[in-house]
N, C-alpha and C positions, 0 to 999 in steps of 0.2 A: 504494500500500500504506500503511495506516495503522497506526501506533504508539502505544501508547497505556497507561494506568499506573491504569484504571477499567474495564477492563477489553471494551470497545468499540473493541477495534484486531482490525486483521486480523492482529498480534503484538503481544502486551500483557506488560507489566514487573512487578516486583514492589518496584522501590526498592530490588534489588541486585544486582549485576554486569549492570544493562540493556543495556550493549553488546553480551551474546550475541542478545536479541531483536530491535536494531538490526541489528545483522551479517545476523540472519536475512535480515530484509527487502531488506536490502542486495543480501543474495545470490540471492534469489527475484527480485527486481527487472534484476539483470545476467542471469541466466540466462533471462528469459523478457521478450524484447525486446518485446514490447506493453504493457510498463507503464515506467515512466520515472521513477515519483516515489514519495520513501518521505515519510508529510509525520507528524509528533512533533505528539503532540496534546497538548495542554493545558488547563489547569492539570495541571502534573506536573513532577517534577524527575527527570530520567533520568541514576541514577547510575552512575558508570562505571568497571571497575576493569580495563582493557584498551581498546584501541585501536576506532573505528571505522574499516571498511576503506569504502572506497566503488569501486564501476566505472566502466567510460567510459558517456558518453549518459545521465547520473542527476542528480536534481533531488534535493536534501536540502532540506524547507523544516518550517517549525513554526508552529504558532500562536505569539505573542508571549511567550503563560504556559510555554510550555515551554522547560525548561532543561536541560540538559547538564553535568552537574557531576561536577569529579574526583574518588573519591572519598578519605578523607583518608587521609593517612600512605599515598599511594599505593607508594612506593618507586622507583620504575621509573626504568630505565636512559638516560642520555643519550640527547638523539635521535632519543626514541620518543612522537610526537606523541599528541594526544587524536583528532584525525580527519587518516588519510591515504587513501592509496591501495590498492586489491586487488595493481594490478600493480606491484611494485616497479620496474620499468622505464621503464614510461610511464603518461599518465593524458589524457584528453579529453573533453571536455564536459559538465562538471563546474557545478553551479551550487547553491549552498550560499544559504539566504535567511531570513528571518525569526523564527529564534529564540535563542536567548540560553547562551553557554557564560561559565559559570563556573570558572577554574582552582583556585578553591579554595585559592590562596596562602595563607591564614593559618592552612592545619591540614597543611599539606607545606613546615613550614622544615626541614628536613634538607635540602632542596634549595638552591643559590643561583639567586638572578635572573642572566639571561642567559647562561647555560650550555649552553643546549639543552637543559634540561629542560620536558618539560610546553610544548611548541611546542600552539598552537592547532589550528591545520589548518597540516599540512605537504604541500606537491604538487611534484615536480620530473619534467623531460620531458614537461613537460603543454602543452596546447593549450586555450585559447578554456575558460578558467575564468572563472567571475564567482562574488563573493564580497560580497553587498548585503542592505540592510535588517537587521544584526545586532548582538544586542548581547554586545560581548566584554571582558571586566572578572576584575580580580585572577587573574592571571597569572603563570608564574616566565620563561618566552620568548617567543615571536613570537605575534603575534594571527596572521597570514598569514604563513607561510613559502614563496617559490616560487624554484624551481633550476632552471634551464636551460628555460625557458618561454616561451610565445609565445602573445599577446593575452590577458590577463589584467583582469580588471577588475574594482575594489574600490571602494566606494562606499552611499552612507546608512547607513552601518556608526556604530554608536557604539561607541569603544574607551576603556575604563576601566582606567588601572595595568595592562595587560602589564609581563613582566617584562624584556621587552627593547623591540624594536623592533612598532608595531601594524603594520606591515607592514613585511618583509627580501626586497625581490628580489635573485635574485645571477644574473647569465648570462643574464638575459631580454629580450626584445623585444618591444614593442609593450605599452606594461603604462596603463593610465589608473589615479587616482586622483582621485574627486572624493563631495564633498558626506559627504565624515566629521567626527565631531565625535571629536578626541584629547586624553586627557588620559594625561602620560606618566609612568611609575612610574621607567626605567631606562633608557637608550642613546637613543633617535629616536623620533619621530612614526612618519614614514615613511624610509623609508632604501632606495637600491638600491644596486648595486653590478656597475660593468661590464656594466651594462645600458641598454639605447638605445632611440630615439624611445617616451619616457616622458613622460607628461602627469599632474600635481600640479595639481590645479584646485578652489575651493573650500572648501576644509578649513580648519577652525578647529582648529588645537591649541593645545594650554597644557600645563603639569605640573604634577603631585605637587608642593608641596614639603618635600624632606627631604634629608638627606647624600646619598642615592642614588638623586637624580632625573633625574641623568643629561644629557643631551647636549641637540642639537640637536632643532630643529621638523624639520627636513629635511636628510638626510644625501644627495648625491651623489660617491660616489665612483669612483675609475677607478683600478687595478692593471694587466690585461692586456688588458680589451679595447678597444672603444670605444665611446664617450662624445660623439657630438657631435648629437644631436637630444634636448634635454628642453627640456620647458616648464615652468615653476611661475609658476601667475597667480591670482587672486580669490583667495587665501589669506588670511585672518587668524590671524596668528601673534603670541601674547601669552604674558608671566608665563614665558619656557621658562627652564631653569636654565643651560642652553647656548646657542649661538648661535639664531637663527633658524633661519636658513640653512647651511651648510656645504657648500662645496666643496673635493674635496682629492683632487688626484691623486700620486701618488707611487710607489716601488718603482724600477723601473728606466725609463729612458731611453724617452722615445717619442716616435713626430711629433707634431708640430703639432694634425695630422687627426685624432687620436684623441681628442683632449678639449677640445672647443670648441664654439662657439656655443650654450653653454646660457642661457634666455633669463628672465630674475626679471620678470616684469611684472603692474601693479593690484594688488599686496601691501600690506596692512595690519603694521607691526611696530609691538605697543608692550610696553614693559616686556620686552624681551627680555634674556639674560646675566644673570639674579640670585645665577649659584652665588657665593658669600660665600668658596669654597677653589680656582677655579680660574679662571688668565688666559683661558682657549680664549673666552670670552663677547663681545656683540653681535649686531648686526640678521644682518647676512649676513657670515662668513669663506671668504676663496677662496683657494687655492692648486693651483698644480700645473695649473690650465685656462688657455684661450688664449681671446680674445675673445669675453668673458663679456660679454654685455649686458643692465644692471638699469636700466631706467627705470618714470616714471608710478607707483613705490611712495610710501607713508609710512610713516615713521618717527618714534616720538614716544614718549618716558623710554627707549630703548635702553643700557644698561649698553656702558660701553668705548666705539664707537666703532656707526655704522650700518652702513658697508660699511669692510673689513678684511681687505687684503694681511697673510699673516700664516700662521707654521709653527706648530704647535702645539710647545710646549715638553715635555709628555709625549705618552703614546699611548692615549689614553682610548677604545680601538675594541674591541670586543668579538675578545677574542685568538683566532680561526679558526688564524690561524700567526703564528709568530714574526714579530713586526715591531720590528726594529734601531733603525728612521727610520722617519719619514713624511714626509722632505724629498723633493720633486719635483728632477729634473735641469732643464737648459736654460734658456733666458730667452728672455727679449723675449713675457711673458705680459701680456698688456693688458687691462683691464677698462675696460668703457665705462660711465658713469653721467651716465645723462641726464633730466631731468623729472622728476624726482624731490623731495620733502619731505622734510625731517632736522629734526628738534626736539627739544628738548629733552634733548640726549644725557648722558647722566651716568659717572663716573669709576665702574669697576668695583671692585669692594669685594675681591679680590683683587689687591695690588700696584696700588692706583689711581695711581699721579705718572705720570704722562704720557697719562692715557686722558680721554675726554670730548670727541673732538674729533666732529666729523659724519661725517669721513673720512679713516684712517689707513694710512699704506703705510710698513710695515715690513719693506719691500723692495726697495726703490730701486734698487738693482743692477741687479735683473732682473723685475722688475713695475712695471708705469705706470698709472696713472688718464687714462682723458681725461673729466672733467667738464664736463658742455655743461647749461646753463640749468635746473640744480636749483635748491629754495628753500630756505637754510636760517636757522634763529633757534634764539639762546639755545640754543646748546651748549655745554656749562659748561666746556670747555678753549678754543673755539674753532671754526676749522669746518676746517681741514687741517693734515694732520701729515705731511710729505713728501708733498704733490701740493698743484695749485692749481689757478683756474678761473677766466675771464675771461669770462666769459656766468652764471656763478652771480648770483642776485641771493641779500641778506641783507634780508630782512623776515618780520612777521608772515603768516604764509599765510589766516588770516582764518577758521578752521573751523567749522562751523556749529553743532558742539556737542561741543570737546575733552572735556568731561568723562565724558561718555556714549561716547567713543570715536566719536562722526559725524566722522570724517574728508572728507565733502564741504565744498567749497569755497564762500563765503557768494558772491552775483554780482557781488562784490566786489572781490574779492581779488584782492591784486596776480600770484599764484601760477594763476590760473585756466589750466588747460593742461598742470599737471603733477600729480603725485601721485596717489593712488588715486580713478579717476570713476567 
């Protein structure tokens, strides 16, 4: 079924409340199982003053020129996406591609960023969605919101200033991420949460920057469920205002089994931790996981420290509930860091006396580093701050083209074997 704003659709718009002629097709399409795909024709901006609903077994796709835009001074109540679901209960085979929503952030400030307003596409109870090829910019919430979900997949997506996270899984399984480009307005890149065997593969983010650009490149966290199958690998992670990475479990008491072995490997970090107002900054912060192992990354001008045992000092998570603490119980949490590159690390510009080293454990008690034959040089405090390393070597790694960001190794280098290949 075609959509269309010239009048050559099989439901055609007029450039106001188009989401009824959407819906139409929406619901022509569910109700008459031999057709499967509504596709948004363009050159056109389909504007929207209510919700699109979508079925199970439906293709949403568009030409490139088509766009989906909120329209302004919408008002709309917390929570109430621009594209969800028909069945409030559940949702399945779902795949959303090719054209371009606009949330219209600069004519809907009565809203705040990361509130749950104005979420992109929201889906929960869903099955075997994919979310590719699109492009999603100026936002007040979630580019992809997904809730209690299974096999999900996000990728060749360009995400411009959402107002939160460009992707929030919470309670999902089996979720990939790869080959997006993020650039972030407010909270995360990507962020999941109590959700498992997740794959982070490819993606370049960086951020805004302003007062409120918010968090980390990559949030993982753990409350109640479990947490012990992610991967994050081929990432280039730059310029973010927060950490890289972020690991961080916490709430009440758990085993071992529940948050562990998540795995950092072939990562790019440079110029990571730039917020100018807050300690939380550097390559990668973990807490609360158990045999975390980050090899084969580089790191290079990371603010505070590369890899960073470490509680946060406030609660800078988007408040869902009350949260007291974000201190993890228990001990004897280990992180392993091994073959890895650290360079040029610099003192973070909030509270910098004692940061700049390569590698920092602000935990002693109850977190340990075992570092096995990383490279590091010219870390402006140093290379360890409570942990040490008897196979580390300290030299030039020899890059083939630090200025340009070419992190490969020249056939030289004393470093050949570790860091991003």
């Amino acid at each position: 079924m075609y959509v269309a704003g010239d009048g050559s659709g099989d439901f055609n718009c007029n450039g106001s409340n188009d989401q009824v002629e959407i819906n139409q097709a929406l619901k022509y399409v569910a109700e008459n199982p031999q057709f499967t795909t509504v596709h948004l024709k363009g050159p056109y901006t389909y504007v929207i003053s209510d919700s699109i609903f979508i079925g199970n077994n439906t293709t949403v796709e568009g030409d490139p020129t088509a766009v989906i835009k909120l329209i302004d001074k919408a008002s709309w109540p917390v929570d109430k996406p621009l594209i969800t679901q028909m069945d409030s209960n559940e949702i399945n085979g779902v795949t959303i591609k090719g054209f371009e929503i606009n949330g219209n952030h600069d004519n809907n400030r009565d809203k705040e960023n990361g509130y749950g307003f104005y979420n992109m596409i929201h889906f929960c109870n869903s099955t075997d969605i994919q979310v590719h090829d699109m492009y999603m910019h100026d936002g007040h919430g979630e580019g992809l919101k997904v809730e209690r979900s299974y096999n999900v997949q996000f990728y060749n997506n360009t995400i411009y200033k959402t107002g939160h996270n460009a992707l929030f899984a919470e309670g999902c399984q089996n979720l990939e991420v790869w080959n997006n480009n993020i650039t972030i307005r407010t909270d995360c890149g990507l962020r999941v949460l109590n959700s498992n065997h997740v794959k982070f593969h490819d993606n370049v983010i960086d951020s805004f920057h302003h007062w409120s650009a918010g968090g980390s490149g990559i949030l993982i966290e753990k409350t109640t469920g479990v947490v012990n199958d992610v991967e994050i690998y081929n990432n280039t992670i730059h310029d973010t205002y927060g950490p890289g990475i972020w690991l961080i479990g916490w709430l009440d008491s758990y085993p071992k089994e529940e948050a562990q072995n998540v795995h950092i490997f072939d990562n790019v970090f440079y110029n990571t931790g730039t917020n100018p107002n807050i300690d939380l900054v550097g390559g990668i912060i973990t807490s609360g996981f158990y045999d975390t192992l980050i090899e084969n990354n580089t790191f290079d001008g990371v603010y505070h420290a590369a890899i960073i045992h470490m509680l946060p000092t406030e609660i800078p998570i988007y408040p869902a509930e009350v949260r007291t603490s974000l201190s993890p119980t228990g001990t004897g949490h280990t992180t392993i860091v091994r073959n890895n590159i650290i360079v040029n690390t610099q003192k973070r510009k909030e509270d910098p006396e004692g940061t700049g080293y390569a590698v920092i454990n602000y935990l002693p008690e109850t977190y340990a580093f075992v570092l096995e034959n990383n490279c590091l040089y010219n870390n402006s405090a140093g290379n360890y701050q409570n942990c040490t390393s008897n196979t580390d070597i300290y030299v030039d790694p020899l890059f083939i083209n630090q200025s340009i960001h070419d992190y490969r190794l020249k056939p030289n280098s004393p470093c050949n074997g570790t860091g991003y290949t």
